[in-house]
VOBAFI-414948 format. One record per atom (N, C-alpha, C): residue number from 1; residue in three letters; chain; atom name; z, x, y. Coordinates in nm, 4 decimals, always signed. Each point is the difference from the previous one (the first is absolute). Layout:
N
 num residuo cadena atomo       up     east    north
 NUM     ala      A    CA        Z        X        Y
...
This chain:
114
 num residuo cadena atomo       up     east    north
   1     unk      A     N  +8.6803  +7.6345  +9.0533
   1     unk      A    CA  -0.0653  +0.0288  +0.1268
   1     unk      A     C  -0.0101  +0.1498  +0.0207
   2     unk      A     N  -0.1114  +0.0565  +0.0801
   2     unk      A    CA  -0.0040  +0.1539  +0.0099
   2     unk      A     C  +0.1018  +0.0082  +0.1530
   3     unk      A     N  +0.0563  +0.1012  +0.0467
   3     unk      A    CA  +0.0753  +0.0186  +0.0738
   3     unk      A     C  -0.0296  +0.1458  +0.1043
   4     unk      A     N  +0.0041  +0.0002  +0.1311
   4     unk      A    CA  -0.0488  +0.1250  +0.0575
   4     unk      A     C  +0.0769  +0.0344  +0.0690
   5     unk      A     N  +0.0649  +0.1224  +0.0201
   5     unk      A    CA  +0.1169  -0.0113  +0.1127
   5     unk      A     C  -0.0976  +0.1290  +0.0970
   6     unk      A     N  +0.0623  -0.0430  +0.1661
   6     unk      A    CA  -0.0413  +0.0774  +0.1025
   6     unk      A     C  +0.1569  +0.0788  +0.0613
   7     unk      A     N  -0.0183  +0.1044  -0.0115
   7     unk      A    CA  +0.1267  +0.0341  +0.0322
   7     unk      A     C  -0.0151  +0.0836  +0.1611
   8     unk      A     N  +0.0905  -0.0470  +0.1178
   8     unk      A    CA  -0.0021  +0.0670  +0.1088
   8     unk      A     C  +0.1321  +0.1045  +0.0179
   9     unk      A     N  -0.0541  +0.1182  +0.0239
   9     unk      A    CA  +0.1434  +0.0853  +0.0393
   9     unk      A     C  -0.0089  +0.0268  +0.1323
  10     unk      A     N  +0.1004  +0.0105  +0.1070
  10     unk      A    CA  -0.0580  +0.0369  +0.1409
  10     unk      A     C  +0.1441  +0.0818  +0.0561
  11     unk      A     N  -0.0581  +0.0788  +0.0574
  11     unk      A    CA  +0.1238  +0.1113  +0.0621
  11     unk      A     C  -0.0615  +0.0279  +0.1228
  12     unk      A     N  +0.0735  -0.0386  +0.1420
  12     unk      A    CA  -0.0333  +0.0177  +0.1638
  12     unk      A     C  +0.0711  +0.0587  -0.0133
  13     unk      A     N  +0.0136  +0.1369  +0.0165
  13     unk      A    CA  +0.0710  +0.1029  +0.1079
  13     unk      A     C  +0.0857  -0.0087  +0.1226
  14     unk      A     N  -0.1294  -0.0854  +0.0746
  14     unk      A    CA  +0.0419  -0.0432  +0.1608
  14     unk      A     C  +0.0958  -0.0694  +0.0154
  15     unk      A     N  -0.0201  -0.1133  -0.0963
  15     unk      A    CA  +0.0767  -0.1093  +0.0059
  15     unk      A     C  +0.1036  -0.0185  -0.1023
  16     unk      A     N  +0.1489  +0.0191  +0.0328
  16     unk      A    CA  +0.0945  -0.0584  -0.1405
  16     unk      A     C  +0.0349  -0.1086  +0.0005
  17     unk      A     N  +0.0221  +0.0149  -0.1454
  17     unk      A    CA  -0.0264  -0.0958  -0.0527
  17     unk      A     C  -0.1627  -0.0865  -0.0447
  18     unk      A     N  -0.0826  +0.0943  +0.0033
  18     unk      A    CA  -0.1157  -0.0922  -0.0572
  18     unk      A     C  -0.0498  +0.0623  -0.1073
  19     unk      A     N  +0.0877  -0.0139  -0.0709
  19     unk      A    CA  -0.0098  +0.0979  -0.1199
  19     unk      A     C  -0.0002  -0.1395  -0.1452
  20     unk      A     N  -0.0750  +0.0653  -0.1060
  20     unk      A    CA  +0.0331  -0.1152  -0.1192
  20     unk      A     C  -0.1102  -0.0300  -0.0607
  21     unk      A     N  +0.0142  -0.0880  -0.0898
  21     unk      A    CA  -0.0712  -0.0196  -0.1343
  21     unk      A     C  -0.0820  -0.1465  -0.0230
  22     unk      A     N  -0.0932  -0.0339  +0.0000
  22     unk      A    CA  -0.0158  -0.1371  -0.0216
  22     unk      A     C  -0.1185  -0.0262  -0.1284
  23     unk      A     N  +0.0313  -0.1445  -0.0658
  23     unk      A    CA  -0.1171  -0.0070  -0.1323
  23     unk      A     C  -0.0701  -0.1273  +0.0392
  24     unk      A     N  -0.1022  -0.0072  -0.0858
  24     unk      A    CA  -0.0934  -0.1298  +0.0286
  24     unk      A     C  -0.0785  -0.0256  -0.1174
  25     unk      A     N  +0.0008  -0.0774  -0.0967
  25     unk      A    CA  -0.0074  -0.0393  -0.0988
  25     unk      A     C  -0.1120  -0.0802  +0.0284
  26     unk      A     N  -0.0754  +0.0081  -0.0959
  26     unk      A    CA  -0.1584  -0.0938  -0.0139
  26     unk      A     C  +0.0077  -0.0578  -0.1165
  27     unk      A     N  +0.0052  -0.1185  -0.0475
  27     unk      A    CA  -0.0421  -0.0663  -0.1177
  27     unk      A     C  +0.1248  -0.0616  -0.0208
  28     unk      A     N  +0.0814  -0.0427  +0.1075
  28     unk      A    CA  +0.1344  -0.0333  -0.0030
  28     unk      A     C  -0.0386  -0.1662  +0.0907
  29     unk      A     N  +0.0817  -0.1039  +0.0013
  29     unk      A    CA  -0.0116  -0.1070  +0.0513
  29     unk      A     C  +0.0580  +0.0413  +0.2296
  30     unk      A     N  +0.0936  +0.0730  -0.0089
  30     unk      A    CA  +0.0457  +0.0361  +0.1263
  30     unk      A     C  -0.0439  +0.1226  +0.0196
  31     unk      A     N  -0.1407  +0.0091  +0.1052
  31     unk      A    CA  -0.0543  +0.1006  +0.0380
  31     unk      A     C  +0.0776  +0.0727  +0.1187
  32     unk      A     N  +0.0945  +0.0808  +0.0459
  32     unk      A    CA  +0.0774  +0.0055  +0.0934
  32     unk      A     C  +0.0673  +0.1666  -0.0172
  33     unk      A     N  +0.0064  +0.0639  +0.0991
  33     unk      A    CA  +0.0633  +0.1328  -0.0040
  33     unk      A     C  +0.1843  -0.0443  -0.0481
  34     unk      A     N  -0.0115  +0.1032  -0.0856
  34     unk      A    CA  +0.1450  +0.0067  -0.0395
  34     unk      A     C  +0.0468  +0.1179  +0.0332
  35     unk      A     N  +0.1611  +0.0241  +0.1199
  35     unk      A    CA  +0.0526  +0.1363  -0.0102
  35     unk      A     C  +0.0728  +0.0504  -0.1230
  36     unk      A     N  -0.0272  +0.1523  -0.0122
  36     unk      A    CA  +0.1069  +0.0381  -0.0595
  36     unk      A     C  +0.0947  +0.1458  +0.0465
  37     unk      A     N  +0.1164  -0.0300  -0.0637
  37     unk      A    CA  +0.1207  +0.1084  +0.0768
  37     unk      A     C  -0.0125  +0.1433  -0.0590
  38     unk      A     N  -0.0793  +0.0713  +0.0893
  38     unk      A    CA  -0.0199  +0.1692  -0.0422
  38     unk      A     C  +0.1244  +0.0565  -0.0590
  39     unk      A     N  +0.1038  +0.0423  -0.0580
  39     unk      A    CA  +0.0964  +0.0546  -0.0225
  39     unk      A     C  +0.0144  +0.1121  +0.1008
  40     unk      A     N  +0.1246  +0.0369  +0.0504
  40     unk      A    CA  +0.0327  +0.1330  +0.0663
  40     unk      A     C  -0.1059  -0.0081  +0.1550
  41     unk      A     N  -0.0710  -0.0620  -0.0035
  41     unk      A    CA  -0.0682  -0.0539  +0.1196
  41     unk      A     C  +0.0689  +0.0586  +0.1738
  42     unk      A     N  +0.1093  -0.0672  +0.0161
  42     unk      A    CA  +0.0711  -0.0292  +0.0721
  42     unk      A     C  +0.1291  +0.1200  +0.0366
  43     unk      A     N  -0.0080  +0.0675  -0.0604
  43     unk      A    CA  +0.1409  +0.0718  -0.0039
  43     unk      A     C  -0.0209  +0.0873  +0.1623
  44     unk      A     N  +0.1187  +0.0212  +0.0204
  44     unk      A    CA  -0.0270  +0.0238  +0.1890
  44     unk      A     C  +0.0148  +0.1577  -0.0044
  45     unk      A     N  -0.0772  +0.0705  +0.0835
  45     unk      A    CA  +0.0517  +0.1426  +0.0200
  45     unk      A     C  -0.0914  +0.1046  -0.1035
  46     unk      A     N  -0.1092  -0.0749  -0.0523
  46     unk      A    CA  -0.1082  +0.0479  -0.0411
  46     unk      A     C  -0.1188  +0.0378  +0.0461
  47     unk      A     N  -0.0709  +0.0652  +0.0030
  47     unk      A    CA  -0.1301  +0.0408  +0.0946
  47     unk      A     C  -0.0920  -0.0454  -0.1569
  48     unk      A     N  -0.0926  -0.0389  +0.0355
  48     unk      A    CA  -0.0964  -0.0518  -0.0862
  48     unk      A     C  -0.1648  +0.0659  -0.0582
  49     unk      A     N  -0.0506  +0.0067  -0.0607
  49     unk      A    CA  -0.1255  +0.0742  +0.0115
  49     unk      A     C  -0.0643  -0.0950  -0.1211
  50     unk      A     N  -0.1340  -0.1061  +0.0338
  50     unk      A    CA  -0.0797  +0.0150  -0.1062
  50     unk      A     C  -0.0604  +0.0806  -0.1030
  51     unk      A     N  -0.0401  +0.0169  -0.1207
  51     unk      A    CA  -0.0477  +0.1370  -0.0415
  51     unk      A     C  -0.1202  -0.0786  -0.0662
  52     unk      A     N  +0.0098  -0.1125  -0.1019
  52     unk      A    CA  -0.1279  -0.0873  -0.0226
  52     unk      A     C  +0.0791  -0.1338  -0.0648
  53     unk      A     N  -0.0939  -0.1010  +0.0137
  53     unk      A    CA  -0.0173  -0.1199  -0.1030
  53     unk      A     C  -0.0792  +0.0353  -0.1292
  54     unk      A     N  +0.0506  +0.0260  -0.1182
  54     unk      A    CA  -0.0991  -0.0556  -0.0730
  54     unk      A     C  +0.0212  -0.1201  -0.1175
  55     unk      A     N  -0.1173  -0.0521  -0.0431
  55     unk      A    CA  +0.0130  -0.0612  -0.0921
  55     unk      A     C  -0.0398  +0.0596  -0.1422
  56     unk      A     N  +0.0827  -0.0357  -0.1313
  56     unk      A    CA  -0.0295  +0.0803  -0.1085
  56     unk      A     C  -0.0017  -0.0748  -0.0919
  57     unk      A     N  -0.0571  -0.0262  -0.0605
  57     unk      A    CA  +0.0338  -0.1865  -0.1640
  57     unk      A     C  +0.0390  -0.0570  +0.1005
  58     unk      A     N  +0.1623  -0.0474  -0.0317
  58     unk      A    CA  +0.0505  -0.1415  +0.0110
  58     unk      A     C  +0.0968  +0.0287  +0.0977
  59     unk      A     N  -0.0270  +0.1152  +0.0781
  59     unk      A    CA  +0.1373  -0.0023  +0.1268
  59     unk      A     C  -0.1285  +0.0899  +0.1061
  60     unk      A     N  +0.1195  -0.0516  +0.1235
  60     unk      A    CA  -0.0153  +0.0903  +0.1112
  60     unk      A     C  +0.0961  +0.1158  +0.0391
  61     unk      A     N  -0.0582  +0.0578  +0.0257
  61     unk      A    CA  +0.1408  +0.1301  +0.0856
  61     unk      A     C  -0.0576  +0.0118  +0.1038
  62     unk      A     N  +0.1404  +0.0343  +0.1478
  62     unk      A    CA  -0.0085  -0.0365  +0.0999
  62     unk      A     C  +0.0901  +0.1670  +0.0328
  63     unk      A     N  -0.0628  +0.1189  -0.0007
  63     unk      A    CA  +0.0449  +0.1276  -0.0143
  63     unk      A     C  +0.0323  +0.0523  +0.1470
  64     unk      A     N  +0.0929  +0.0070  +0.0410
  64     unk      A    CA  +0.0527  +0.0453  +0.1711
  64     unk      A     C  +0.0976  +0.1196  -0.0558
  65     unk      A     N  -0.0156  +0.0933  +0.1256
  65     unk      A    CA  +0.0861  +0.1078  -0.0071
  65     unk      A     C  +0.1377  -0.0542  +0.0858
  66     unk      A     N  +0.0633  +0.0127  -0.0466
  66     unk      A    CA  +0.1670  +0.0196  +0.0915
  66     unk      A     C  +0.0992  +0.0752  +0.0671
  67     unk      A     N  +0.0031  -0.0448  +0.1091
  67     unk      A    CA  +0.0756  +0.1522  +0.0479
  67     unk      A     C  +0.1572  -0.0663  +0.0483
  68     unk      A     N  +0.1028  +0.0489  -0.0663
  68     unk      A    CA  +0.1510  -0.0405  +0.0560
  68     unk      A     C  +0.0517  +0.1012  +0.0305
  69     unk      A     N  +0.0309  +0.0682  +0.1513
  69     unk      A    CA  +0.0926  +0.1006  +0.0189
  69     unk      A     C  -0.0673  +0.0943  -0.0397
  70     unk      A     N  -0.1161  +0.0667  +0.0040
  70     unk      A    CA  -0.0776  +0.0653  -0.0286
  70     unk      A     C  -0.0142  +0.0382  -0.1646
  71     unk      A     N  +0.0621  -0.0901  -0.1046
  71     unk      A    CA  -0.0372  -0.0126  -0.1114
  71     unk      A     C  -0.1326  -0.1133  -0.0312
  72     unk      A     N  -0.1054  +0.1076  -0.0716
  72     unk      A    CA  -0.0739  -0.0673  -0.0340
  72     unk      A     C  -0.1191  -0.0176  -0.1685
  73     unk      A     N  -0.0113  -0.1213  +0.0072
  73     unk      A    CA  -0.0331  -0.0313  -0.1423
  73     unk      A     C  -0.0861  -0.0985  +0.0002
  74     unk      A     N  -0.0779  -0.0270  -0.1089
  74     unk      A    CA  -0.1066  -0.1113  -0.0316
  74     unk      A     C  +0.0609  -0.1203  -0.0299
  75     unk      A     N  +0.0054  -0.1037  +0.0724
  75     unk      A    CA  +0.0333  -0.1087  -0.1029
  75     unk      A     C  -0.1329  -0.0676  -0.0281
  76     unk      A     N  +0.0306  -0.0767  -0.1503
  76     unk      A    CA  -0.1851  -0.0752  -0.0393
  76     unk      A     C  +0.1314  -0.1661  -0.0274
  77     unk      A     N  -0.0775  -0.0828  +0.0190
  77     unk      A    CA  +0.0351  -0.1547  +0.0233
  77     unk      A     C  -0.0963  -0.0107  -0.0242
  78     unk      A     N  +0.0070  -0.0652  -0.1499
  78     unk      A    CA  -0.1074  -0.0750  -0.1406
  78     unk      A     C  +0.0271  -0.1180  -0.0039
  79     unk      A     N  -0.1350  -0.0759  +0.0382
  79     unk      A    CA  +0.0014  -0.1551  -0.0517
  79     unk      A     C  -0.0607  -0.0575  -0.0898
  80     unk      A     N  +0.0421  -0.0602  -0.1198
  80     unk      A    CA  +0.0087  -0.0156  -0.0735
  80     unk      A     C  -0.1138  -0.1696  +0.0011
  81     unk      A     N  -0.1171  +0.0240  -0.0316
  81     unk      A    CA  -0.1113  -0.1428  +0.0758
  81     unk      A     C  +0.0589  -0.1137  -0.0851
  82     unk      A     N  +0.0637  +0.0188  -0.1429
  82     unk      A    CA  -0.0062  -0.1119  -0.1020
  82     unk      A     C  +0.1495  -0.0569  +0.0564
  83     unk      A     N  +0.1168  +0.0643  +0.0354
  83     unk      A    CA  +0.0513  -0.0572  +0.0516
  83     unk      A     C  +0.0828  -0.0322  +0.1399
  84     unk      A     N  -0.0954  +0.0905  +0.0431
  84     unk      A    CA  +0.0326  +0.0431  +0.1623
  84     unk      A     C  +0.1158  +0.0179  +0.0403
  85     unk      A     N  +0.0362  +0.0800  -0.0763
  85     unk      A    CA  +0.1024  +0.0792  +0.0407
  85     unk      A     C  +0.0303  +0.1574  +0.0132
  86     unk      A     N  +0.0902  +0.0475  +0.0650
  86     unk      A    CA  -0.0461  +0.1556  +0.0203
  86     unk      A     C  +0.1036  +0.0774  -0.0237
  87     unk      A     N  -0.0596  +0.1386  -0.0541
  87     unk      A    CA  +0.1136  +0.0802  -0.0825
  87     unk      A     C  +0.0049  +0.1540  +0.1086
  88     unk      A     N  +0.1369  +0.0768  +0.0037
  88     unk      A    CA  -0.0421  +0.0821  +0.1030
  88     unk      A     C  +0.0321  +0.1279  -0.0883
  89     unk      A     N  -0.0638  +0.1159  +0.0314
  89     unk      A    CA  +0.0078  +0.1280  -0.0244
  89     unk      A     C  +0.0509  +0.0781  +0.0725
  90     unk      A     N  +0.0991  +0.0995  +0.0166
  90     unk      A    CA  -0.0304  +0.0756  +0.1507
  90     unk      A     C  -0.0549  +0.1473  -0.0667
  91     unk      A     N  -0.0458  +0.1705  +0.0261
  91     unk      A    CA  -0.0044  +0.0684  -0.0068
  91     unk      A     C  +0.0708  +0.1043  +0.0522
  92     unk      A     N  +0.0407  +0.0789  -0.0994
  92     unk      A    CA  +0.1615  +0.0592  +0.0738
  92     unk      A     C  -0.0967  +0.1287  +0.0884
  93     unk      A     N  +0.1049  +0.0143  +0.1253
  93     unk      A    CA  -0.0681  +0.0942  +0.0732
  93     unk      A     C  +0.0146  +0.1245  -0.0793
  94     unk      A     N  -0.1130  +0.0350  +0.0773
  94     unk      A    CA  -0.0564  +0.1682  -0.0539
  94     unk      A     C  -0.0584  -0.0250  -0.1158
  95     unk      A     N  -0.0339  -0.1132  -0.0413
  95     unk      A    CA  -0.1034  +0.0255  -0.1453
  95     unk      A     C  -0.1060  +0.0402  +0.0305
  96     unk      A     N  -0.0764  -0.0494  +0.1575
  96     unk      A    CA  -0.1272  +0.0502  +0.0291
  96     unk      A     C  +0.0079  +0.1219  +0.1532
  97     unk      A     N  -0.0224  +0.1070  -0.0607
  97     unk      A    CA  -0.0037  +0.1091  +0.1149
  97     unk      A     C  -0.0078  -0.0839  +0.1410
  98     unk      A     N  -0.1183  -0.0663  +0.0060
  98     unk      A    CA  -0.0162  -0.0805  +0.1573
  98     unk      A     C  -0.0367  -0.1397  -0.0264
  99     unk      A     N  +0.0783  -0.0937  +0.0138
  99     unk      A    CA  -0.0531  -0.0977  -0.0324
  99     unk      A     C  -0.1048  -0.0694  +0.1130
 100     unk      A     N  -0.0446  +0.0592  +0.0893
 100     unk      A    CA  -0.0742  -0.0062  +0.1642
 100     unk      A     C  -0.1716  +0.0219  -0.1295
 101     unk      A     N  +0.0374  +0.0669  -0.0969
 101     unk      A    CA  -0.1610  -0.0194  -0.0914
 101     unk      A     C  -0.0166  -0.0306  -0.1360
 102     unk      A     N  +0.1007  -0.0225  +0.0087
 102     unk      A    CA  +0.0026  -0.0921  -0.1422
 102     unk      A     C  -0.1328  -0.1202  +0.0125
 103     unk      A     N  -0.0723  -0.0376  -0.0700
 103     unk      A    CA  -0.1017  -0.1255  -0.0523
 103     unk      A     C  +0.0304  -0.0521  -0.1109
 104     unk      A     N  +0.0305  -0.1410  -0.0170
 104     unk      A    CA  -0.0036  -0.0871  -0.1143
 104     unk      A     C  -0.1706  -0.0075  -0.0021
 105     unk      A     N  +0.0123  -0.0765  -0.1694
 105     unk      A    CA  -0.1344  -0.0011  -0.0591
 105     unk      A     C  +0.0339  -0.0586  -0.1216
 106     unk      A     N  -0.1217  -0.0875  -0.0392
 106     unk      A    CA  +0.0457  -0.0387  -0.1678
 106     unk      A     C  -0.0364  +0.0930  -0.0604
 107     unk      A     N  +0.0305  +0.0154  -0.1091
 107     unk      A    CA  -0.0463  +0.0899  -0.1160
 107     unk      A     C  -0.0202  -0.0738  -0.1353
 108     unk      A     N  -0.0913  +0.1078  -0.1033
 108     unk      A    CA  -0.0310  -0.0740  -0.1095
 108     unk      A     C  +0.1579  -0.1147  -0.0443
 109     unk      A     N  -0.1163  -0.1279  -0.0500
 109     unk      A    CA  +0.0804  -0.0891  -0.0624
 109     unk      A     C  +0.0848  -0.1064  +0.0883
 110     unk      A     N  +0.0172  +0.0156  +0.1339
 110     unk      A    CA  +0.0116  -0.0799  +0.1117
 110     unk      A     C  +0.1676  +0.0669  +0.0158
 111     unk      A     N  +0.0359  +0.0763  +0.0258
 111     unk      A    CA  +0.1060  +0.0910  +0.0388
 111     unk      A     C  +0.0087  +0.0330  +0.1131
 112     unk      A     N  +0.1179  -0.0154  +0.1443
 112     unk      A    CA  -0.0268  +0.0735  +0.0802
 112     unk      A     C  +0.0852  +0.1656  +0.0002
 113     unk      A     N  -0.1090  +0.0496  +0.0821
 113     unk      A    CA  +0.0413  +0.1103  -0.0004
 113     unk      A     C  -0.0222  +0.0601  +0.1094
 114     unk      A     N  +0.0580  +0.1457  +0.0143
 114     unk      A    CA  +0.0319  +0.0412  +0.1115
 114     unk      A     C  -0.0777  +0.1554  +0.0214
């Protein structure tokens, strides 16, 4: 069978907790949203910042800046479409002068980059 996945990421600001990940599979017998558990998601005492979604081959990254105690750094949360599952990166602070302009982007060969 051919197989299509729809992947939703959603981050409210306003609202906590409405944060998270969901898939939806086409060519499957149970057409139905499935959640899945963002890693590091949840941790309390974090200030949050989207930076982008992208998709690249066979994963997503879900790239937010982080701020704890006025330390701050990139984390990227990669999902992995073949088996939906997700791997996390963080970026140690000060790798990027400001991370307020940092842009992800693919690059040759389906790489993200920064």
């Amino acid at each position: 069978t051919c197989e299509f996945k729809l992947v939703s990421v959603y981050d409210d600001n306003r609202e906590k907790g409405r944060e998270g990940c969901e898939v939806l599979t086409f060519g499957t017998d149970d057409l139905s949203w499935r959640p899945l558990s963002i890693p590091n998601l949840q941790k309390f005492g974090r200030k949050k910042k989207r930076l982008a979604i992208l998709s690249i081959g066979e994963n997503i990254h879900y790239i937010r800046i982080v701020d704890v105690e006025s330390n701050i750094n990139i984390e990227i949360e990669s999902l992995d479409l073949e088996s939906e599952g997700f791997f996390s990166t963080t970026l140690p602070q000060g790798f990027f002068s400001d991370c307020y302009k940092v842009k992800a982007l693919e690059w040759k060969g389906g790489r993200l980059s920064f």
